[in-house]
N, C-alpha and C positions, 0 to 999 in steps of 0.2 A: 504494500500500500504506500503509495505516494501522496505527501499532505502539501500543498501548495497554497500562497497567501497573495491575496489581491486587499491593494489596503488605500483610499485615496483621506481628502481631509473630509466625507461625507460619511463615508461607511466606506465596507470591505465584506470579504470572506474568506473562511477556511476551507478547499477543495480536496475530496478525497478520492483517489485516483488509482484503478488498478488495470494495468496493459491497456490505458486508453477510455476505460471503460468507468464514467463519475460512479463511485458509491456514495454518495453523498458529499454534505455542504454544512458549515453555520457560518450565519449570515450575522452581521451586526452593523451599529450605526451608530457615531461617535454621539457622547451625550454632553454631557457641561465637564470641561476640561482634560485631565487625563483620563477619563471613565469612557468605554464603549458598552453599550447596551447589546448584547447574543439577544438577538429576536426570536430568530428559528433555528433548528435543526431537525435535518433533516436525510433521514439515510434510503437510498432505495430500496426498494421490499425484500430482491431478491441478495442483501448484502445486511437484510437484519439479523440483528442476534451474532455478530462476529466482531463486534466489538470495534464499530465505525464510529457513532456517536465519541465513544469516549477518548479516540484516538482526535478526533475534530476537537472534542473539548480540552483534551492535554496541550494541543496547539495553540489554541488561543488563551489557556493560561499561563506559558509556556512565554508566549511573546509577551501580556500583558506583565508577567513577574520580570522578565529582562528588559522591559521598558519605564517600568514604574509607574503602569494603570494599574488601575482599578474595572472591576467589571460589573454590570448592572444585571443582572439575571431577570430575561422576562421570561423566555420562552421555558415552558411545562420541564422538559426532560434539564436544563442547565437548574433551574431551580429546585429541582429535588436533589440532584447533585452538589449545587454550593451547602444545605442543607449539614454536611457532614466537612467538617471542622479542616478538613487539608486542604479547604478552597477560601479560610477566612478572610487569608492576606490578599487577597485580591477581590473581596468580593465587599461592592461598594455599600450594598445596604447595611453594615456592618458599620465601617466608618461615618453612617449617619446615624448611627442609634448614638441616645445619650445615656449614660452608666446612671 
């Protein structure tokens, strides 16, 4: 699997790629400052269950930890994922809760 990144100052994505063939995408869209907001992901049907989604999502936490974002979690499958505590440093609703 091949993970490839298109990234401009409006939004971007993470592509996943095997012999040519997309298994999927997460798609996201810059939000107020260093934070990008993951909208969707998305894996195609016959590439579920192999561990696409989570290989797109180590990606874009991956770039967002070596660039010093933050991440806004909308979409259903990234927010049950930030959920569990090895997603906290990057996960923007976190740095807006008050103690």
């Amino acid at each position: 699997m091949e993970i490839t990144h298109k990234n401009n100052s409006e939004n971007g994505f993470f592509l996943a790629e095997e012999d040519g063939k997309r298994m999927g995408y997460i798609s996201y869209e810059w939000a107020d400052g260093p934070v990008f907001a993951i909208l969707h992901t998305v894996v195609e049907e016959e590439f579920q269950r192999h561990g696409v989604a989570r290989a797109l999502l180590t990606a874009a936490v991956n770039y967002a930890r070596e660039n010093g974002f933050k991440i806004y979690p909308v979409c259903s499958y990234v927010v049950k994922q930030f959920a569990k505590p090895e997603y906290d440093d990057v996960n923007s609703e976190l740095s807006r809760r008050t103690p």
